[in-house]
MARVEXMI-84559 format. One line per 2 residues: number of its first residue (from 1); their letters; for each residue x, y, z of N, C-alpha, C. Coordinates in steps of 0.1 Angstrom, whole numbers, plus 5000, padded with zeros to 4 digits. Example, Ala and Ser with C-alpha at 12.3 -4.5 7.8 and 13.67 -1.06 7.14 Angstrom:
<recs>
1) AS) 5132:4943:5078:5123:4955:5078:5132:4967:5078; 5128:4978:5071:5137:4989:5071:5129:5000:5079
</recs>
This chain:
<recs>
1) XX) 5129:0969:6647:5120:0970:6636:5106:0974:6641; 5097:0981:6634:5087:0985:6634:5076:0970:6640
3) XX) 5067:0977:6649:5052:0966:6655:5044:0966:6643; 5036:0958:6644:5026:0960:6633:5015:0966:6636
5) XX) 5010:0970:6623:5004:0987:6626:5008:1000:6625; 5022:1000:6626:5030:1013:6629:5027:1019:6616
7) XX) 5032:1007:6604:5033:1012:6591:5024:1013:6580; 5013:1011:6588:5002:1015:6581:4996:1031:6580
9) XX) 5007:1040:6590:5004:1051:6590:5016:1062:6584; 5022:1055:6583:5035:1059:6571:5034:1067:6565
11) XX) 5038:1083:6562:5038:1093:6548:5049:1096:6549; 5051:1101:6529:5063:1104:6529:5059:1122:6526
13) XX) 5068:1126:6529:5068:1143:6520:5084:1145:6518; 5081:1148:6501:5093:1150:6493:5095:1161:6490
15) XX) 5103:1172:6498:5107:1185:6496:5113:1184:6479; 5103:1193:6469:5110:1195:6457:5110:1207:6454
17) XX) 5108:1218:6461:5108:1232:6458:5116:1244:6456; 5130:1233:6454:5143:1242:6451:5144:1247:6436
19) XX) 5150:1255:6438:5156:1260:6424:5172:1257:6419; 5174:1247:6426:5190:1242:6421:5197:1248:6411
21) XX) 5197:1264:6417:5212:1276:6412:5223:1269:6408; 5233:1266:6418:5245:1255:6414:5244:1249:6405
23) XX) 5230:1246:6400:5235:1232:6391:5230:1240:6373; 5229:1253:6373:5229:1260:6366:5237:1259:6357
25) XX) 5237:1260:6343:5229:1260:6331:5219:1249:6331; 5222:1241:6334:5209:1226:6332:5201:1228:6341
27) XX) 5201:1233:6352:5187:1239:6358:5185:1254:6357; 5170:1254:6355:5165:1266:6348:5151:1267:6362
29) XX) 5145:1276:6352:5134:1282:6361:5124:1271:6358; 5122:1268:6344:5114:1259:6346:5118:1241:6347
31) XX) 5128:1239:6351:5130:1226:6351:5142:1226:6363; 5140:1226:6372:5148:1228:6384:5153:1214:6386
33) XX) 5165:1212:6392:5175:1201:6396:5167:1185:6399; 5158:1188:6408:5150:1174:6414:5146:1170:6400
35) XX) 5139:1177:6389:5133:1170:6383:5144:1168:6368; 5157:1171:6372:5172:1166:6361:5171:1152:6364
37) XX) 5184:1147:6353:5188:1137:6354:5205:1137:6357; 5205:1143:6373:5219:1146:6370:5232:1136:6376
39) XX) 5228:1128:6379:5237:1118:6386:5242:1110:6373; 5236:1109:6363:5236:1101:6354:5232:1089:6350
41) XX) 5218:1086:6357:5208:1074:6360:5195:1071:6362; 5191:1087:6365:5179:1088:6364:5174:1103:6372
43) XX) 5161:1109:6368:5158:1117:6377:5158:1119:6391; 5161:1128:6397:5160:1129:6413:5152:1124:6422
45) XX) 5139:1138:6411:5128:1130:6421:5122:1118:6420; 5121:1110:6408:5119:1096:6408:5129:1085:6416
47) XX) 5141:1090:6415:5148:1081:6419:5145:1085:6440; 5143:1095:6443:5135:1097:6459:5126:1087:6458
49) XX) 5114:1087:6451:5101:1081:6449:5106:1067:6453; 5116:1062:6443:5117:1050:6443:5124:1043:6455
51) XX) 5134:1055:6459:5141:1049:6474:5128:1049:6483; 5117:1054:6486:5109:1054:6497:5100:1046:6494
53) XX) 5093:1040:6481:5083:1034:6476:5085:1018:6482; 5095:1014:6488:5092:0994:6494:5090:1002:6509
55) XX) 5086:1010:6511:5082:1011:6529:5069:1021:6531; 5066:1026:6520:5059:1035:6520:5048:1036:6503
57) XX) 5038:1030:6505:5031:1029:6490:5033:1047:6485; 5026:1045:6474:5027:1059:6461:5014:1064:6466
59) XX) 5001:1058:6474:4992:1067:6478:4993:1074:6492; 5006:1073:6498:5009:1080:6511:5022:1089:6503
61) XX) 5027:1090:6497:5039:1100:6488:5034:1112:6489; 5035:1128:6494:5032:1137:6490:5047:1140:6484
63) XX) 5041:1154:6476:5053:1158:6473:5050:1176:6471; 5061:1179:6478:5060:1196:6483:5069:1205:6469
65) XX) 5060:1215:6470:5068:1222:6454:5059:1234:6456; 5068:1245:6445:5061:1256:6443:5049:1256:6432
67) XX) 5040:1264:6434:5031:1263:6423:5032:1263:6410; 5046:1271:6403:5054:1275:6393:5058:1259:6386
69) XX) 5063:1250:6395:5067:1239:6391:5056:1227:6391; 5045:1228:6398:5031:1219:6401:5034:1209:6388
71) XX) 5030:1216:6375:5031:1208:6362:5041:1203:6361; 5050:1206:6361:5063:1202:6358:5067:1184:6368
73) XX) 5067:1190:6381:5062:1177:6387:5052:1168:6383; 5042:1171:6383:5031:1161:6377:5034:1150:6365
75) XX) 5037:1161:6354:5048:1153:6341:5051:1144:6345; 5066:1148:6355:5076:1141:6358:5073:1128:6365
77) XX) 5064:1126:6370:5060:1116:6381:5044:1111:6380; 5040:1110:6368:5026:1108:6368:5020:1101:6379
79) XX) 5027:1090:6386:5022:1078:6391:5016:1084:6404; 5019:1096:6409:5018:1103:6422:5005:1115:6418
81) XX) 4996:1111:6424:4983:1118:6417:4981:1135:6422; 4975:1145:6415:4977:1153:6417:4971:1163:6427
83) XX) 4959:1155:6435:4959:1156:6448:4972:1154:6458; 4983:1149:6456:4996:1144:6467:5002:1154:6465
85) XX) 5002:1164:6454:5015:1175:6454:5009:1189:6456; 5014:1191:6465:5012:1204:6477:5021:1216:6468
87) XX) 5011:1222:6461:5019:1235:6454:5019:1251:6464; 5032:1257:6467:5037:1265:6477:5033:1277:6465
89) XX) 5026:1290:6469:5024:1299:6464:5038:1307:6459; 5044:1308:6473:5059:1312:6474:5067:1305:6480
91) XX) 5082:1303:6474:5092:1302:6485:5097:1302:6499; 5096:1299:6507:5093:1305:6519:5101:1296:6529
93) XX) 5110:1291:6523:5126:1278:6532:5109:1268:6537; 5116:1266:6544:5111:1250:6547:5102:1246:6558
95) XX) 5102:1254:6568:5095:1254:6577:5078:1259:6575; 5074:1264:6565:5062:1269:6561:5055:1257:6552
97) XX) 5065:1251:6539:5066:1239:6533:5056:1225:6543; 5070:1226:6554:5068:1211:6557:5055:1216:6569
99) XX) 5054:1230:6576:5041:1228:6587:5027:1223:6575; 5030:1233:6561:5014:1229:6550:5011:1218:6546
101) XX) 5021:1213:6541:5025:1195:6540:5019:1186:6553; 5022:1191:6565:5015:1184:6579:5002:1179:6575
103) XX) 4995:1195:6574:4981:1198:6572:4977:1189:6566; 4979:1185:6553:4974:1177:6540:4976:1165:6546
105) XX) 4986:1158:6550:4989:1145:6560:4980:1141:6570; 4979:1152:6580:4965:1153:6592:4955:1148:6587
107) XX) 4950:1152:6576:4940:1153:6572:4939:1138:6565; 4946:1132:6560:4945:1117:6553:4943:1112:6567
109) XX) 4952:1115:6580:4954:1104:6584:4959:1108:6600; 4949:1112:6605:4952:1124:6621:4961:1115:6629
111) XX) 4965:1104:6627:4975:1093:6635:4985:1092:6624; 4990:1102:6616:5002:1095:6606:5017:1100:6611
113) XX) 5021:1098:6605:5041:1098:6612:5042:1097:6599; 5049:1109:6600:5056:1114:6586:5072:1115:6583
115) XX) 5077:1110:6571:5089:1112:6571:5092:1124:6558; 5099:1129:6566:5104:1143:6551:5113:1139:6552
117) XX) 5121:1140:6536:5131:1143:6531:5132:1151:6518; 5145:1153:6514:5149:1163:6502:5148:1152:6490
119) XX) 5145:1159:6479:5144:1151:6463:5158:1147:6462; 5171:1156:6464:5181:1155:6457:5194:1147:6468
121) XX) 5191:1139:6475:5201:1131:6479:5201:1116:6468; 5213:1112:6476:5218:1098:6466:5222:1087:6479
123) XX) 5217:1075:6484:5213:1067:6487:5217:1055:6484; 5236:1050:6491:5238:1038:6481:5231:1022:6488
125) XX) 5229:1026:6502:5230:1016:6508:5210:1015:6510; 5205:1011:6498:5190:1009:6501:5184:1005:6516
127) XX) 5184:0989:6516:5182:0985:6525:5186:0988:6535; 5198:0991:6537:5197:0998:6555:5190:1012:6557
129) XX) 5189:1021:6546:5183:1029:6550:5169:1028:6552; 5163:1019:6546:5148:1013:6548:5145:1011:6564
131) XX) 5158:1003:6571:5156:0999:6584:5160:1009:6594; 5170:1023:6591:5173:1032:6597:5160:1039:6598
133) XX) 5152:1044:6585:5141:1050:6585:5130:1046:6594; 5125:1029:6593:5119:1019:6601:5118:1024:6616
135) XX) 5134:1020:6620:5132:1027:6633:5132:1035:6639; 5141:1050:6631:5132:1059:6636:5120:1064:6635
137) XX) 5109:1058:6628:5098:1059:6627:5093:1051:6641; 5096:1041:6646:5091:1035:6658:5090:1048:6665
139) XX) 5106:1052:6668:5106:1060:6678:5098:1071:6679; 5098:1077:6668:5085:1089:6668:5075:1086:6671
141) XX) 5071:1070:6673:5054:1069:6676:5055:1068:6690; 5066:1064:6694:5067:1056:6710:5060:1072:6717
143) XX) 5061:1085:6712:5059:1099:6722:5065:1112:6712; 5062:1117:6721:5063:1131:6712:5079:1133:6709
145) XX) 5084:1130:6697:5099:1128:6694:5101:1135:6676; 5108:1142:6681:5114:1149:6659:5122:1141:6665
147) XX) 5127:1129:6656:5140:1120:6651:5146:1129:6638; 5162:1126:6637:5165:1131:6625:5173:1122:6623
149) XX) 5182:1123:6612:5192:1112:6606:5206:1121:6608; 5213:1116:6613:5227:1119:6612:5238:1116:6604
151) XX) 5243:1117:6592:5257:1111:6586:5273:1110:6596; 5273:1100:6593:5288:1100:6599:5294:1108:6590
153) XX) 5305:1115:6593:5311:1121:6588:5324:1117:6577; 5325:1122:6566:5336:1113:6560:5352:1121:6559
155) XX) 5348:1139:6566:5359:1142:6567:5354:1161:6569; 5364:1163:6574:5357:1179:6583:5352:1189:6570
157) XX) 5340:1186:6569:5332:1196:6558:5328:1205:6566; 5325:1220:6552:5319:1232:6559:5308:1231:6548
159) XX) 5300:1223:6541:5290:1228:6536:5280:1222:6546; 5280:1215:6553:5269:1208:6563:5269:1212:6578
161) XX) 5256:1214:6581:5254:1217:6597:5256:1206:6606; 5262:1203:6620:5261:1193:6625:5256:1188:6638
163) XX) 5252:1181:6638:5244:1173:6653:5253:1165:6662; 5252:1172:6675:5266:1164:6689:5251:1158:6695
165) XX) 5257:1140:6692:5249:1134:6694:5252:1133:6712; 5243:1129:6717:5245:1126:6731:5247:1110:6740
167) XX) 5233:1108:6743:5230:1089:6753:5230:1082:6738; 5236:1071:6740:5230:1061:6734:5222:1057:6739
169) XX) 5204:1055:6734:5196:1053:6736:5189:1036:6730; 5196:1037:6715:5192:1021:6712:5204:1016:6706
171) XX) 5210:1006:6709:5225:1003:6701:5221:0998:6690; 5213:0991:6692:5210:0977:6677:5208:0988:6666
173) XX) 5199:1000:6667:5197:1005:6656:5205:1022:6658; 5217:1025:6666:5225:1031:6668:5211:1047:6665
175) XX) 5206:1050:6674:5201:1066:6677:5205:1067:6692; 5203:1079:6690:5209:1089:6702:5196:1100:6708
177) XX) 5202:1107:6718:5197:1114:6726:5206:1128:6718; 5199:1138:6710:5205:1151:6707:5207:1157:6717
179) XX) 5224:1163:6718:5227:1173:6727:5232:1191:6721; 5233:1191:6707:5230:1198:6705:5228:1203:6693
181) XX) 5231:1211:6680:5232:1213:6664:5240:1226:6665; 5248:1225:6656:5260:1234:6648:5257:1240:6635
183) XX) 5254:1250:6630:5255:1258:6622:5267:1254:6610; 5266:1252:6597:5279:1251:6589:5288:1261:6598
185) XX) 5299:1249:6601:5313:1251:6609:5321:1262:6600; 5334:1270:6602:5346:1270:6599:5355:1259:6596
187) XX) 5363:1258:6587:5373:1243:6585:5378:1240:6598; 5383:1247:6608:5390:1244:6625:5378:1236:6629
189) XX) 5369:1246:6629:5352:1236:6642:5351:1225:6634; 5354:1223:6621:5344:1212:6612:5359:1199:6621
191) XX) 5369:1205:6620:5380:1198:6623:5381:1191:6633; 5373:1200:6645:5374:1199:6657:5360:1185:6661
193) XX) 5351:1192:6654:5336:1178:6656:5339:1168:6649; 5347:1164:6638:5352:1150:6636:5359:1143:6644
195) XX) 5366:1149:6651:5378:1145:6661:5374:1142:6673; 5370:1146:6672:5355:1147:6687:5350:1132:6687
197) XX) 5343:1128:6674:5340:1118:6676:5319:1115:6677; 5315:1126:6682:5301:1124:6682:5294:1138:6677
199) XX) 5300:1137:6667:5296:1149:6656:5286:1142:6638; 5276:1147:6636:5269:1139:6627:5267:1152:6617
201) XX) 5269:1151:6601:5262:1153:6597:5246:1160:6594; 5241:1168:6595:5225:1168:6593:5219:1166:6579
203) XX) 5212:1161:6578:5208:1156:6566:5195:1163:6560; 5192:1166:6567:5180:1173:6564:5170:1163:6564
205) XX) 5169:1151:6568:5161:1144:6572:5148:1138:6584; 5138:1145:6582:5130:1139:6596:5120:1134:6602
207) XX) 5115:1126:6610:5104:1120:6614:5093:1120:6625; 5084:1127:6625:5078:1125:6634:5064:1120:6631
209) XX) 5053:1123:6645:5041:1120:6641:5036:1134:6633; 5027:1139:6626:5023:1147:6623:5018:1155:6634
211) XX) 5010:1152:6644:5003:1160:6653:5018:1162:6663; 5027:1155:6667:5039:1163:6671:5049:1172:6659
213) XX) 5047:1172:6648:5055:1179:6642:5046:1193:6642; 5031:1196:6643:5026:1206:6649:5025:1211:6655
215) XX) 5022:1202:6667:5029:1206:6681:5043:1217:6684; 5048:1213:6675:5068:1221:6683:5065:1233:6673
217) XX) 5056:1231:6657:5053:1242:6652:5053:1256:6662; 5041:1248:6666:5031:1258:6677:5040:1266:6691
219) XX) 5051:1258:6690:5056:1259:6704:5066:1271:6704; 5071:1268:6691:5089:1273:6683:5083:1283:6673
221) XX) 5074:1284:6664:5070:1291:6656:5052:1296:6655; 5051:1307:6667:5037:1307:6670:5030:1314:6661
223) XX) 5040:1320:6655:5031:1331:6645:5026:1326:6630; 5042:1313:6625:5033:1311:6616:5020:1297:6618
225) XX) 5020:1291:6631:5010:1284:6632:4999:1290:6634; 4997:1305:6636:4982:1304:6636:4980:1308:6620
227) XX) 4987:1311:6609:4981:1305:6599:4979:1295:6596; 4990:1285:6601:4986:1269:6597:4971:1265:6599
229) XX) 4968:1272:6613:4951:1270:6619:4943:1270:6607; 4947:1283:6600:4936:1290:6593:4936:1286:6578
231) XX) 4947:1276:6577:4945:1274:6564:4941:1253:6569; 4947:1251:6578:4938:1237:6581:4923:1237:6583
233) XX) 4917:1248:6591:4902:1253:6587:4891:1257:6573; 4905:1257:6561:4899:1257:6545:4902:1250:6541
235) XX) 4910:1235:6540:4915:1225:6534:4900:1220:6528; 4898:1218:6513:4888:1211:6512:4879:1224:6507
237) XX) 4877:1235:6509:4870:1244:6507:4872:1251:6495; 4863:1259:6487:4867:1267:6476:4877:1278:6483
239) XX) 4877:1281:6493:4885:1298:6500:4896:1285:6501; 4904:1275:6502:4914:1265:6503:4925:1277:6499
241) XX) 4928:1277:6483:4936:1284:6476:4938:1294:6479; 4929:1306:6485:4932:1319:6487:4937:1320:6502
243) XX) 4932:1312:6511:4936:1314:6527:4952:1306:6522; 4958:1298:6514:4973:1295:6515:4979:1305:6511
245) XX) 4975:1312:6500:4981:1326:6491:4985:1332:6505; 4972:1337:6512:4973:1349:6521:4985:1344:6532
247) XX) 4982:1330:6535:4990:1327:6546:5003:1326:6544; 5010:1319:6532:5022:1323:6527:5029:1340:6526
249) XX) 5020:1349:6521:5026:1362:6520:5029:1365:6535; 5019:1361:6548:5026:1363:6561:5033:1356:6568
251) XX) 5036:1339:6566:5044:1333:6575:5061:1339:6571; 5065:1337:6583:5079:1340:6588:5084:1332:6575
253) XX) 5096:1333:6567:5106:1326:6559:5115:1319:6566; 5117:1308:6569:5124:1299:6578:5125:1289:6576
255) XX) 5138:1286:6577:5142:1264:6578:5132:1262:6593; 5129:1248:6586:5123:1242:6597:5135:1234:6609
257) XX) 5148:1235:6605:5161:1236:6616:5160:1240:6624; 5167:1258:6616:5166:1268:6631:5152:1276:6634
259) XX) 5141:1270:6628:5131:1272:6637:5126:1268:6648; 5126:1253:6641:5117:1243:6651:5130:1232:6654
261) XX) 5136:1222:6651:5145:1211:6652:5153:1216:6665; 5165:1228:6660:5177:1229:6666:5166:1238:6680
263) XX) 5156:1240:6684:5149:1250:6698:5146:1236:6704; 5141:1229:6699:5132:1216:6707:5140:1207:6713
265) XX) 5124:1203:6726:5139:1195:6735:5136:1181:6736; 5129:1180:6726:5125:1165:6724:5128:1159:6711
267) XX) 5147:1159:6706:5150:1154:6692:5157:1141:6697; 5159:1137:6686:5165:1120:6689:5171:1118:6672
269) XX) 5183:1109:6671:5189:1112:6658:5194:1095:6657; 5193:1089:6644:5192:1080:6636:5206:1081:6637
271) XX) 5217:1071:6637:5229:1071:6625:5230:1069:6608; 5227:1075:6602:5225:1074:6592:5238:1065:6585
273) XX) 5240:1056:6586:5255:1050:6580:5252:1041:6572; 5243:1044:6560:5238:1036:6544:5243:1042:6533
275) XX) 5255:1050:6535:5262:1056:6523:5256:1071:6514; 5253:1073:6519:5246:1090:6519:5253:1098:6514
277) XX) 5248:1108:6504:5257:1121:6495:5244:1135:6490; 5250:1145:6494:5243:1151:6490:5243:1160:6477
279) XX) 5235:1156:6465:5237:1164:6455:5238:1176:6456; 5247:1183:6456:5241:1198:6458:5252:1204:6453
281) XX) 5257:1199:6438:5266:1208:6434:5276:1203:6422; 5282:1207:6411:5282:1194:6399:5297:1185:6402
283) XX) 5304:1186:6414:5313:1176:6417:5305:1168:6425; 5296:1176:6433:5292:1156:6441:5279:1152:6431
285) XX) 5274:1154:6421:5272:1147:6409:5278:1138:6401; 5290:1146:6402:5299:1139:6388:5306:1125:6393
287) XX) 5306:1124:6406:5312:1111:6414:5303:1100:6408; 5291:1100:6407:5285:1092:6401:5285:1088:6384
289) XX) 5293:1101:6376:5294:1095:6363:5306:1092:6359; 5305:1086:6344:5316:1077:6339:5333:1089:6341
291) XX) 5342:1080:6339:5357:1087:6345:5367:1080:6336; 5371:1083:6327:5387:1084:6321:5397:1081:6331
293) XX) 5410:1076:6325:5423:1075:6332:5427:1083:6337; 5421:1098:6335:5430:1110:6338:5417:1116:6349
295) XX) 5410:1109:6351:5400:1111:6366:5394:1120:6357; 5389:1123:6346:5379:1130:6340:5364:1126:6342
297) XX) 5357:1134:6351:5344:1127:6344:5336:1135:6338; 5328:1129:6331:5321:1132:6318:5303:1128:6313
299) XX) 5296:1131:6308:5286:1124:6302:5289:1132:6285; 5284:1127:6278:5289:1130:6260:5304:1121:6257
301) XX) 5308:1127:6251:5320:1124:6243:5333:1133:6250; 5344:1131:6251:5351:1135:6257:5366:1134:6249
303) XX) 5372:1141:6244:5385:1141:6238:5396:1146:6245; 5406:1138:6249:5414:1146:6261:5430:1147:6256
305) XX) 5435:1153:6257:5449:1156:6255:5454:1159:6268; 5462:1151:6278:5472:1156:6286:5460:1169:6301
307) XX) 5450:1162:6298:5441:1172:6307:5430:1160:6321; 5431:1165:6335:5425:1158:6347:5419:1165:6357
309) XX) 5411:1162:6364:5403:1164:6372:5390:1170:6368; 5390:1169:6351:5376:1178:6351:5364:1171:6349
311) XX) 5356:1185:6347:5338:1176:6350:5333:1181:6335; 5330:1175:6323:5323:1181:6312:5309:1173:6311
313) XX) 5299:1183:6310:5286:1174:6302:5286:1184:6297; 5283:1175:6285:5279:1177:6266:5277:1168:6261
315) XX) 5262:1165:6264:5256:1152:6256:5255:1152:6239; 5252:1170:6233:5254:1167:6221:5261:1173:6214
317) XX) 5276:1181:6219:5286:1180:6206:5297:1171:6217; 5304:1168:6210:5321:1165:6216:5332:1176:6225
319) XX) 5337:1172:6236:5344:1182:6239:5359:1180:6240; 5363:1190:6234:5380:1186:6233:5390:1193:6244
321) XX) 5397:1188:6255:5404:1192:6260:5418:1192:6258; 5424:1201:6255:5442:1198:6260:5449:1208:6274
323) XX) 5457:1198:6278:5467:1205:6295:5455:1213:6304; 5440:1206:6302:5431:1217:6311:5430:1208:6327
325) XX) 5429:1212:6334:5433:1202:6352:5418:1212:6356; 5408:1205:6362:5400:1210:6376:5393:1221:6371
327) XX) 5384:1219:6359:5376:1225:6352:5361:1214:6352; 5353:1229:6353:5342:1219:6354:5333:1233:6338
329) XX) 5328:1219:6327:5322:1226:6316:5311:1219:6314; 5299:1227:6312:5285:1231:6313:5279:1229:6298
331) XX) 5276:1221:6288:5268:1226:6274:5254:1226:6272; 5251:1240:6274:5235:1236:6269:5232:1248:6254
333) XX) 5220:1241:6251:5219:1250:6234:5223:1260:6235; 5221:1273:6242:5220:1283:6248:5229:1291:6254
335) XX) 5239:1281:6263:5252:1288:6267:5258:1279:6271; 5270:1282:6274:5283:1275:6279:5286:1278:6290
337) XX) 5291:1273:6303:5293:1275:6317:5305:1270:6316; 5320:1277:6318:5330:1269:6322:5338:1276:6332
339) XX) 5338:1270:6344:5344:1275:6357:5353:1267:6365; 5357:1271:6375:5375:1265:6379:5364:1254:6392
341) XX) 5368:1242:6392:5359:1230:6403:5358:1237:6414; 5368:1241:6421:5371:1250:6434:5360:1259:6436
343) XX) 5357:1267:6430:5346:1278:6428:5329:1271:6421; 5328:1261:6421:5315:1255:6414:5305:1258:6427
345) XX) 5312:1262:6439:5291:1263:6446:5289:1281:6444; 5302:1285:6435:5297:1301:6433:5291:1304:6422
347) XX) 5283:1294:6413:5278:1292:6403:5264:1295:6407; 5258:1298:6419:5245:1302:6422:5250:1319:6423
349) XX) 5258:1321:6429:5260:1333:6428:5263:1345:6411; 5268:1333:6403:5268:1339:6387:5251:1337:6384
351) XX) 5241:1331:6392:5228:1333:6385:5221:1343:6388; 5225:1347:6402:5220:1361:6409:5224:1374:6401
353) XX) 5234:1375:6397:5238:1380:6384:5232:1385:6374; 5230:1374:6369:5222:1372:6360:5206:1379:6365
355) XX) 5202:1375:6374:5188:1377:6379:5190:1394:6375; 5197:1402:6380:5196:1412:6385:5199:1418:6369
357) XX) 5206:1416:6356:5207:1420:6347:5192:1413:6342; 5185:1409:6340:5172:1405:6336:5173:1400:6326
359) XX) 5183:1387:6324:5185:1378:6318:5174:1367:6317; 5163:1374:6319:5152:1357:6320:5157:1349:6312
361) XX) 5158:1351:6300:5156:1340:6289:5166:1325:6289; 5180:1334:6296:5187:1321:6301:5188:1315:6316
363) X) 5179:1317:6320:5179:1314:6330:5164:1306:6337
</recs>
């Protein structure tokens, strides 16, 4: 567990600047996935807020978003004031995100240790992850260390990148010495790193101090840190807003992974083993909602005849199935989405589609 003092310097930053395609028809342009209710319990991003909120007060919370969504977050989350939410001019993956996010952090608090994570994970095992978090927060302070969280694995997936953990460095709170990161596998390699035995999940989760998460910026990505320079030199200024514009149209587009994480040789990784899922697509949503005898799950009304494995939301008409297996159906005022479960992460790929026919209005 954390010395005292450590956690007085505590920030969170809440990546919410996706457009959650997949989870299309109910995410739109203006109301993107973090800020749904799609687990069937509560919003994303509040329900993030609330898993970080017993280690971390609401006046160290940022939260990272595109400028497009700024309002929309704000709405969604009044309690988090509108100095905390870091509006991204453009898209620009993650590594641009979380170096600007630093900046704003620095600047509260030039000794802070930051923890990022994504809006749209699900979190069953609170408490341990409070104390997983805890200590790899020590460890970030002990020296210049990106800690990241690892999931044990629950079976050879290809939608996740993976971390070969190395030394056991602390047992009591099970982190490691990184020895290296994997790119989403093929089903054989995903096959091959479970079996293996010291293969992790990546979670997208990570911790450092802020002036080391600049640091490896600087080291791994030199080009877009000298915008960082130049937009840490306007923070506070009327030119603020225009030196982020400019700096955004030139930084490199990059995960902060394979920019910075998977180059550096100073990472260290958490066991993340508090029951961890990653939203990111309407079956690992639907695990969380209500289910029929016939393994149906559902939110609305659901009429079944002789039909299983499917996923329907339709909060407001009824939906009638007969002999339908491993369908997943979509109702919104607007349009109907019904596609075979197997194919549900090609559901970002029917929005690109769409993009390109200039279908704004449903989309």
């Amino acid at each position: 567990m954390m010395k005292s003092g450590i956690d007085d310097h505590l920030y969170a930053v809440i990546m919410a600047g996706g457009s959650g395609t997949r989870f299309w028809p109910r995410s739109r342009t203006d109301r993107p996935k973090q800020l749904l209710n799609i687990t069937g319990d509560e919003i994303l991003l509040k329900k993030t807020i609330e898993l970080i909120k017993p280690i971390i007060p609401i006046s160290r919370i940022k939260i990272a978003t595109t400028l497009s969504q700024a309002d929309a977050v704000q709405r969604t989350v009044p309690e988090i004031s509108g100095e905390s939410i870091i509006g991204e001019p453009l898209g620009k993956n993650t590594a641009p995100a979380i170096g600007t996010s630093t900046l704003f952090v620095e600047r509260d608090d030039p000794d802070a240790i930051m923890i990022v994570l994504p809006s749209d994970h699900y979190i069953e095992d609170k408490e341990k992850f409070h104390q997983r978090i805890m200590a790899g927060a020590y460890q970030a302070s002990q020296g210049d260390f990106l800690v990241t969280i690892g999931i044990p694995p629950r079976g050879p997936e290809t939608g996740y990148g993976y971390i070969e953990a190395g030394t056991l460095i602390d047992k009591d709170n099970v982190i490691y010495a990184v020895k290296s990161f994997h790119e989403k596998p093929d089903i054989n390699t995903a096959r091959r790193f479970v079996n293996q035995g010291n293969f992790f999940w990546n979670s997208g989760i990570f911790i450092a101090k802020a002036s080391t998460m600049l640091r490896e910026i600087a080291e791994y990505l030199p080009h877009n840190y000298r915008w960082l320079v130049k937009i840490r030199s306007s923070l506070g200024k009327d030119e603020e807003s225009g030196v982020i514009t400019e700096a955004y149209k030139e930084m490199e587009a990059i995960s902060i992974d394979y920019g910075v994480i998977e180059k550096s040789k100073n990472v260290l990784m958490v066991a993340g083993d508090f029951g961890w899922s990653d939203v990111g697509s309407w079956p690992s949503a639907a695990q969380y909602w209500p289910r029929d005898r016939n393994n149906n799950a559902f939110i609305g009304e659901l009429i079944n005849l002789d039909s299983s494995q499917c996923i329907v939301y339709s909060p407001k008409k009824p939906v009638a199935l007969v002999g339908a297996e491993d369908l997943v159906i979509v109702e919104e005022d607007d349009v109907l989405l019904v596609c075979k479960r197997e194919r549900s992460q090609d559901v970002r790929k029917l929005v690109e589609i769409l993009k390109s026919q200039g279908r704004d209005k449903i989309l």
